[in-house]
N, C-alpha and C positions, 0 to 999 in steps of 0.2 A: 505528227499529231501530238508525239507526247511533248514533244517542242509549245507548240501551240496553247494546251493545259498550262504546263509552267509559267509561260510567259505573262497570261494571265491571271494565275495565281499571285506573282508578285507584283501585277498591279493593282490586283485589290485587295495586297497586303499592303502596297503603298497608300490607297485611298484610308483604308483604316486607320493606320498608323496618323496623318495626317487628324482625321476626325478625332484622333484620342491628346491629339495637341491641343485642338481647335475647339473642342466640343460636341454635343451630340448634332447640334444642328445642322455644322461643318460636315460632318461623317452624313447624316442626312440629303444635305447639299448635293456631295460630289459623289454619293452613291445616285444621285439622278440624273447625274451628269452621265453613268453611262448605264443604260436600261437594260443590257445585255442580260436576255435570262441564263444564258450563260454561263456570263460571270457570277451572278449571286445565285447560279446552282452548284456551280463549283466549290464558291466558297463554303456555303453550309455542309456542303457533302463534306467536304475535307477537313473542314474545324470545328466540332460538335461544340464545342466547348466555348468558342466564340457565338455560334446560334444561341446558347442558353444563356451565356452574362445577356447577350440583346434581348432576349426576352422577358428576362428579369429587368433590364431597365425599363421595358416598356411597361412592365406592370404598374414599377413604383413612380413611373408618371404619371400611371391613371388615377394612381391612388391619392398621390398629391394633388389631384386636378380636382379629385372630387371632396378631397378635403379643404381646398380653398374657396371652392364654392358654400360648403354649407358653414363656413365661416364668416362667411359674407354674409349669407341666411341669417346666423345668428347674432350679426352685430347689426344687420337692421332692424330686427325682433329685439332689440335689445335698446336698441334709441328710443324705446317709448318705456321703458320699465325706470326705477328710481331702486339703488341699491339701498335705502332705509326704509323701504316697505318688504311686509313678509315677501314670499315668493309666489305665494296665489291670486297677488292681486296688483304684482308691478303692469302687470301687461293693462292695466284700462286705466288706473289711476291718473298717471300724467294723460293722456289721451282724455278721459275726460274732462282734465282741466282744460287743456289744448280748444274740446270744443265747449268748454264752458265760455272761454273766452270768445270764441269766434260766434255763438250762441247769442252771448251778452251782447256785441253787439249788433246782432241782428234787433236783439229783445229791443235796444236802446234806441233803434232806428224806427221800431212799430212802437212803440209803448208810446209818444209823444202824438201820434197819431189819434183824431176824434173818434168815435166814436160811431159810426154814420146809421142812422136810423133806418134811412132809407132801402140800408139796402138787408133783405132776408135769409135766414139761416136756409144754409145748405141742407136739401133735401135727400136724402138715400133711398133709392127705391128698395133696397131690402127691407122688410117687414118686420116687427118683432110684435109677441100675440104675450098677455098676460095672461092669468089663471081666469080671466074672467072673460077670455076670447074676443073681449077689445083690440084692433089692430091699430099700433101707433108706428111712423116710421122714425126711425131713427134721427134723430137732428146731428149735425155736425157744426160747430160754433168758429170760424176760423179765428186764429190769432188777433186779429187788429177789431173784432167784436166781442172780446172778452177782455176781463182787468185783471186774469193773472199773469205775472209775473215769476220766473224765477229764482228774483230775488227775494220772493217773500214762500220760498219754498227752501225746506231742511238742505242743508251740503248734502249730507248721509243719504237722505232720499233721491236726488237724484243721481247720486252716487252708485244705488242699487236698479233705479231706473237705466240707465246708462249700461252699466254692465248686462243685464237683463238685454235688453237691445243688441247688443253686439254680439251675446252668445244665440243671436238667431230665436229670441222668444218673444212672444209680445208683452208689455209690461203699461200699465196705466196706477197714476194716481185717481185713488178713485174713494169714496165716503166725506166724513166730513170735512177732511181736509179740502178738499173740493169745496165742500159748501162754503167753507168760513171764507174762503178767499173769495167767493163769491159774492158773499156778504160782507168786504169787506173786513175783516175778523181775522185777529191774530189764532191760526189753528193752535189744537194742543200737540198735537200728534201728528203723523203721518203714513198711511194704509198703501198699499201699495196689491193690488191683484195684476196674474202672469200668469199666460197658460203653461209657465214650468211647475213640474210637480215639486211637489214639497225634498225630493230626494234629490231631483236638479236643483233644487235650489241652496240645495245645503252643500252640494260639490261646488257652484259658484263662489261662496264665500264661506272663511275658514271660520268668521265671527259669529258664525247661524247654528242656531240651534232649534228643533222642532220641539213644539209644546199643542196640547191638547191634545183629549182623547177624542171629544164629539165631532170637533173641526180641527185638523190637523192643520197646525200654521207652521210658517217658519220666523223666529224671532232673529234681524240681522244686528248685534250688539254692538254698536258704535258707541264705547263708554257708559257714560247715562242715557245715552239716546238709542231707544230700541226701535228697529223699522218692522213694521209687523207685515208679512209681507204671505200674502192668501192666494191658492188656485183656483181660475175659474170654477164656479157650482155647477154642477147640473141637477137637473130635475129626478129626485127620485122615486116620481113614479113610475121612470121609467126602466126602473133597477128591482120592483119589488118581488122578481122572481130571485134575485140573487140569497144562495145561501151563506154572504161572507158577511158577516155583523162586525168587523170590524169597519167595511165599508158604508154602509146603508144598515140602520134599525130604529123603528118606530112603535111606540108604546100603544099598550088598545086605545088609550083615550087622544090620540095623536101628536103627542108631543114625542121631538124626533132624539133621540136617544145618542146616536150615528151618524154623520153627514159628509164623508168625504166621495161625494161622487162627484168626478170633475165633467166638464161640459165647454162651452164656448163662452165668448163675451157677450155674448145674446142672451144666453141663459143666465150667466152671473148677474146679468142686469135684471132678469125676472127673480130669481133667489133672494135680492135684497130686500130690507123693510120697509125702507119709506122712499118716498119719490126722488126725492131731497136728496137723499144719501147715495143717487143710483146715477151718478154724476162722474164721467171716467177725463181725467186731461193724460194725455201722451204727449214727451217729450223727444217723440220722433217728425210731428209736425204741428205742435204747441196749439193742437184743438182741443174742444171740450164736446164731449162723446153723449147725448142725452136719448137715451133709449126707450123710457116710463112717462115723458115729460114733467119729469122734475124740474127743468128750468122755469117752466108756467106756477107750479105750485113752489116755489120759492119766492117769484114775484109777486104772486097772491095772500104769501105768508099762510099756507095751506100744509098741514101734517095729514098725507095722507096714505095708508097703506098698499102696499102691492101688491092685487090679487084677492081673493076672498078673506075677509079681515076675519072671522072666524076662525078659519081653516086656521091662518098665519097666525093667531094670538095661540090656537091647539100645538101648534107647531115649538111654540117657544113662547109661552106667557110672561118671558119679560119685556118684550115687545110693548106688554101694555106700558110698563112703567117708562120705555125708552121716550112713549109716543108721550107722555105728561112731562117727560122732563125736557126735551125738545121743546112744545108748545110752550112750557116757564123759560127757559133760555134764550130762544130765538125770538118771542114776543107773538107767537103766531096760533094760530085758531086751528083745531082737530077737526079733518072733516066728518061732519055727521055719520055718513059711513063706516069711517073707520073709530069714532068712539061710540055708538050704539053698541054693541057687544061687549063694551070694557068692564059695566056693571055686573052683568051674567056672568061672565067668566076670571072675575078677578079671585075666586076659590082658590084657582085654580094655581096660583102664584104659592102654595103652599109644597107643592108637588117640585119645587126647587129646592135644589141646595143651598141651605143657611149661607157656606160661605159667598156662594155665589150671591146672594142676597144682600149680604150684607158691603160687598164692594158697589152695589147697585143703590144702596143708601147713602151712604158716601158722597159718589155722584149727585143724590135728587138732594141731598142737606145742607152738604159742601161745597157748592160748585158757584156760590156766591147770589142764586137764585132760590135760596132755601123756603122762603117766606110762599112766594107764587107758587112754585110746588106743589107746598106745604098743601094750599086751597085746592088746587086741579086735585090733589090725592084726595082728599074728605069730598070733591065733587062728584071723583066717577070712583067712591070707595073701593079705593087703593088702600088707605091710611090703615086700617082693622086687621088686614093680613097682615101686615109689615111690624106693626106695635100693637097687639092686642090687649098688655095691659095697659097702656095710654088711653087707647080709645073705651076703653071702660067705663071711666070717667070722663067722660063726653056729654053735657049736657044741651038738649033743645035748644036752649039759650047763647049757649058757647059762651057762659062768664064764670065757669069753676075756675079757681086758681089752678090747675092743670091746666086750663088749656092757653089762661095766660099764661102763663113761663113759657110754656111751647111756644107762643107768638112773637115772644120776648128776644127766648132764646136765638128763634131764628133771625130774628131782625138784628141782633146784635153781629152776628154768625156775618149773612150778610155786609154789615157793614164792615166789620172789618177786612171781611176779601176783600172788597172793594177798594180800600186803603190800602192794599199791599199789605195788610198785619197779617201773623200766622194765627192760625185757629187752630186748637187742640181737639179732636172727637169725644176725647174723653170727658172734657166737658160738657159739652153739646149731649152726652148720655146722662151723664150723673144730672143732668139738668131736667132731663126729660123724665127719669126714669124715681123721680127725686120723690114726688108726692105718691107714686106708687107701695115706694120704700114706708114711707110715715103710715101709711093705711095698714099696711101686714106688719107692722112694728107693734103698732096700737091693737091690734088684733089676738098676736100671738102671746104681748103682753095680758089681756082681761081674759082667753082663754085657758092663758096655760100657766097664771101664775108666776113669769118671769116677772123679772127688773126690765127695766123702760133699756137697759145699753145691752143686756144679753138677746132683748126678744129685737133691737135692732140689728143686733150682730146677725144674729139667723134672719132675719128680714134682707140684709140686702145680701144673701147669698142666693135666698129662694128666687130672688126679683133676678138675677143676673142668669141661674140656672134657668128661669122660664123663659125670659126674653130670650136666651142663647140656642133656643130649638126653633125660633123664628129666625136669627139673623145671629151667624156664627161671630160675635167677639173674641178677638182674640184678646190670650190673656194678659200682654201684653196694656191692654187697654182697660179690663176688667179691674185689675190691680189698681191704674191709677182714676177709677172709678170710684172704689172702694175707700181709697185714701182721702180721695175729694168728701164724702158722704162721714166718715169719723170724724174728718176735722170741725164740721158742723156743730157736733157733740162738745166739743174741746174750746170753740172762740169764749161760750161764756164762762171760761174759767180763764181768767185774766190776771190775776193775783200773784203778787210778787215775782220771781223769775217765769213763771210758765206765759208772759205775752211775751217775751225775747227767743224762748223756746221753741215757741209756733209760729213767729215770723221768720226761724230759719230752719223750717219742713220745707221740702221743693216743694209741694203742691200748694203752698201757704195762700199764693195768688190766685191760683184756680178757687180754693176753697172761698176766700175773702169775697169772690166775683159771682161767686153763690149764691153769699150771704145778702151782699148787693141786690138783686137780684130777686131772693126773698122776700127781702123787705120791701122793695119796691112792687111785688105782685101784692102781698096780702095784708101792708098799710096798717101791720101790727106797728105799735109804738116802743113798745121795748127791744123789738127786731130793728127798729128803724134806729131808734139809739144806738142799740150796740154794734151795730152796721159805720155810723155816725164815727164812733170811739175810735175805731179801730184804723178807719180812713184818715184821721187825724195823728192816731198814734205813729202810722207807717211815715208819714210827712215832718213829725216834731224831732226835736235835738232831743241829743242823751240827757241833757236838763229838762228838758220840758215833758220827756217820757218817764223819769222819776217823778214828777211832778202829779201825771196824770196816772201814773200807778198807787200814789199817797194817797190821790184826794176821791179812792174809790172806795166805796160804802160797804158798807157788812154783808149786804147783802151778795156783790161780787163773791164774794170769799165763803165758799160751801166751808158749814161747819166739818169741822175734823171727829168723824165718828171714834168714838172710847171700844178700842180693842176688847172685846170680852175675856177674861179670864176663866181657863179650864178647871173644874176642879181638881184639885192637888190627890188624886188614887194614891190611896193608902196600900202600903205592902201586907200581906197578910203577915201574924203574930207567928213564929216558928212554932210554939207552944199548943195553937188550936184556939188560943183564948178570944175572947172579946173586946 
C-alpha cells in the first residue's frame, strides 16, 4: 500500500512539474487526464503548500477576469465621450451630434414633403379641463404637418433637450419659441419645460445655475446664450392646505407670491397665460403638443387667456401688459374676454416691483413695436400706472407737445430697430420724461426764488426720484439721462471754444437728437435755427467752423457778468480810536 501511495505521489509530481514548464493550462490539461480522487487527495494532503500557491493563482485569475471585463465597460462608455469637454457632459455630447446627424437627415427627408391638407390632426382621447371646465382634447401635430425644423432651433437648446431625454425625463420646447417658428419668425430665445426638478436639473449640467424666488427656474449658461429651462406647474389649489411658503403663497388680493408646485404636462399646459404660448414640440418624435387650442387661436391671430381671465390677471397683473404687447407684436386682436377686465384691474400693476416693471417697459418701447403699443396701452389704460407723470399732461385732443415727442420718439425708436441701428433707453427717457422736467423747473423757479439752472438742477432729480417708485431705473441709466437734459442748457452757448467742447462730450449726439427733436415738435424758430447751426457745424471743415464761429452775433455770446467787489473790513485801531 505504501508502495502504491508513493507511486502515485510521484506521478502527480510529474504531472505538475510538467504543468510548471507548460503553463497553467497544461497542469490543467493533464490533471484531467487522470480524475482519480485519489491522486488529487493525496496530493493536497501531502503538500499544503502546493494547494495554497493554487489557490492563490486561482484568485488572481478571477481578478484579472474581472478586471478585463470592466475595461472593456469602460472603453465602450468611453467611445462616445470627447477628451476636450468637462467630464459631466462627455457622455451625451458627441451622441447627440451622432443623432443630430442621423436626425437631420430624417428632418431633410420629411421637410421637402407638402403639406397635406387633407389629412387631420391626431386626436388623443385623454382630456385636459381649463379653469373654466371647458374640455378640450389634446391635439398631437405630427412631423410632416408642421414647419418646424431643427435647423431653425438654438444648438444649446437641443442640446439640453437631448440630454434631458436620455437621463429618462421628459423635456419639451414649449412658449414662444414655439410660437415664432410657427409663425414663421426668427425666435429670440429658447424655453424649455421637463418634469426634472429644478435640483435634477442642476446635477445634469455643470453650466445651470437656479434663479428665482416666486418660480424656481434653472438658467443652463451656454456663453451668451442662456436656456431657461422650467418644471412642469401644477395647480395650487390643490396645495393650499400646505404650510411651506417657500412652496405655494398667495396674497389676500390674489396675486401669487410662491409658485413652485410641480404637476404633469397637462397641468403645465393649464398654468400657462395665453393659448399661443401653451404650444409644447419634443424632440423625441418632432410633434407639436396642443393642449388649450392654441393652434386655432394663432390661425385666427386671437390673444386669448387661460382659464378665468380675472382670476389670471389677480394672479400676476403683468399678464395684462404681456397680452397688449403680444396683440402690438404679433399683429393680432385680444379676445373680448380676455381684455374686458384689463381696464378694472390695471391699478393693480402698481402692486409690482418697479424693477420688474421696468424690464416689462423695455420690452412694450424696445421691441421695435413701440408706437402700436404705445396706442393698445392709452386704449385699455395701461399708459397712467406705468408713467404717471407723462400721462398728466395728456390732453382730450392729444396735440400737447408731450404727447408729440412721445409719438415722435417712438416712431423714431421703431425705426431704427427695424434697420438693425442700436437704440439707447436713455434717450427714449430723457425724451419722454423731457417736458415733465421744463414744468417743475418753471415751477420751483417762480415759487421758490431760484435761477432758471439751480431750479432745473433740483427739477430733474425730483422728476427721476418720482418716476423711479414707478419703474426701477437703474442708475446706470439715470446718469446718462441727466447728462442728455444739461446739455440742453449748454447747445446755446456756442461762443468761441465752448462749440468744440461740446461736440466732444459722449452724450454730445444723444443730446443734438433732442434738440432735433425739439425743434421739430414745437416749430419754435430760434430752436429750429439753432438745431439748423449745429447740424451744419458737425458736417463743415476746420475752416468753415471758424468761419461759422466769427460770423455769430452778440447775441450768441451771454454777456460776462462784472464780479462784485467785497468791501475791504477795516482792522480795528489798537488805540480804541475812530
Amino acid at each position: 500500500m505504501l508502495v502504491r501511495e508513493d507511486k502515485v505521489v510521484r506521478e502527480e509530481k510529474a504531472v505538475h512539474d510538467e504543468a510548471a514548464l507548460h503553463g497553467e493550462p497544461n497542469r490543467e490539461e493533464n490533471s484531467r487526464r487522470d480524475p482519480s480522487p485519489v491522486a488529487e487527495g493525496n496530493v493536497k494532503a501531502t503538500n499544503p503548500e502546493r494547494r495554497d500557491n493554487e489557490q492563490r493563482r486561482e484568485n488572481r485569475g478571477r481578478r484579472d477576469d474581472n478586471a478585463n471585463r470592466g475595461d472593456r465597460r469602460n472603453n465602450n462608455n468611453r467611445r462616445s465621450s470627447s477628451p476636450y469637454q468637462p467630464r459631466g457632459e462627455r457622455s451625451d455630447s458627441r451622441g447627440d451630434r451622432h443623432h443630430d446627424q442621423r436626425t437631420d437627415r430624417n428632418d431633410s427627408r420629411n421637410e421637402p414633403r407638402a403639406p397635406r391638407p387633407s389629412v387631420e390632426h391626431v386626436q388623443k382621447p385623454r382630456p385636459s379641463f381649463d379653469y373654466a371646465g371647458e374640455t378640450r382634447a389634446m391635439t398631437i401635430i405630427p412631423r410632416d404637418e408642421h414647419n418646424i425644423s431643427r435647423r431653425d432651433i438654438s444648438e444649446n437648446a437641443l442640446k439640453v433637450l437631448y440630454r434631458l431625454n436620455k437621463s429618462g425625463f421628459e423635456a419639451f420646447l414649449v412658449g414662444g419659441g414655439v410660437r415664432d417658428l410657427l409663425l414663421d419668425k426668427k425666435p429670440k430665445d429658447f424655453d424649455i419645460t421637463t418634469n426634472a426638478t429644478p435640483d435634477q436639473v442642476r446635477k445634469l449640467f455643470r453650466n445651470c445655475r437656479l434663479v428665482g424666488r416666486r418660480f424656481r427656474l434653472a438658467h443652463v449658461m451656454f456663453g451668451p446664450e442662456i436656456i431657461e429651462v422650467a418644471t412642469f406647474r401644477g395647480h395650487h389649489e390643490q396645495h393650499e392646505e400646505t404650510d411651506d411658503k417657500n412652496v405655494s403663497q398667495q396674497a389676500v388680493n390674489g396675486m401669487l407670491l410662491r409658485d413652485n408646485i410641480f404637476g404633469t404636462i397637462e397641468d403645465d399646459a393649464q398654468r400657462r397665460d395665453f393659448t399661443i404660448n401653451s404650444l409644447y414640440y419634443g424632440v423625441a418624435d418632432f410633434t407639436v403638443r396642443d393642449y388649450t387650442g392654441g393652434l386655432r387661436d394663432l390661425e385666427n391671430g386671437i390673444i386669448r387667456l387661460i382659464g378665468d381671465p380675472e382670476t389670471r390677471y389677480r394672479e400676476d397683473p403683468v399678464r395684462m401688459l404681456r397680452a397688449v404687447r403680444f396683440a402690438a407684436k404679433l399683429n393680432m386682436k385680444i379676445s373680448p374676454e380676455t381684455a374686458e377686465p384689463i381696464p378694472r384691474l390695471a391699478t393693480l400693476l402698481q402692486e409690482i416691483p418697479p424693477a420688474r416693471l421696468f424690464e416689462e417697459s423695455l420690452k412694450l418701447l424696445q421691441a421695435g413695436y413701440g408706437y402700436e403699443t404705445y396706442k393698445k396701452l392709452c386704449e385699455y389704460q395701461l399708459f397712467q400706472p406705468l408713467f404717471p407723470l407723462i400721462a398728466r399732461q395728456f390732453t382730450e385732443q392729444g396735440d400737447s407737445p408731450m404727447e408729440h415727442i412721445l409719438i415722435q420718439v417712438l416712431k423714431n425708436t421703431d425705426h431704427r430697430l427695424h434697420n438693425d441701428q442700436r437704440v439707447n433707453p436713455a434717450f427714449l427717457f430723457a425724451a419722454m420724461l423731457w417736458y415733465p422736467v421744463i414744468e417743475h423747473a418753471q415751477k420751483l423757479a417762480q415759487e421758490g426764488g431760484l435761477t432758471y439752472y439751480d431750479a432745473f438742477a433740483l427739477a430733474m432729480n425730483d422728476v427721476l426720484d418720482e418716476q423711479c417708485r414707478t419703474l426701477a431705473i437703474p442708475k446706470r441709466i439715470t446718469t446718462l439721462v441727466r447728462d442728455i437734459w444739461a446739455l440742453q442748457l449748454r447747445l446755446s452757448r456756442r461762443q468761441g471754444k465752448r462749440a468744440h467742447k461740446l461736440m466732444e462730450h459722449p452724450k454730445f449726439r444723444a443730446a443734438y437728437d433732442l434738440l432735433v427733436l425739439r425743434a421739430e415738435v414745437e416749430q419754435h424758430r430760434e430752436l429750429q435755427s439753432l438745431a439748423q447751426w449745429w447740424g451744419e457745424f458737425q458736417e463743415a471743415t476746420p475752416a468753415s467752423q471758424k468761419s461759422m464761429l466769427g460770423t455769430l452775433g452778440d447775441d450768441a455770446t451771454p454777456a460776462r457778468r462784472a464780479r462784485p467787489r467785497r468791501p475791504r473790513k477795516r482792522a480795528p485801531r489798537k488805540d480804541g480810536g475812530q
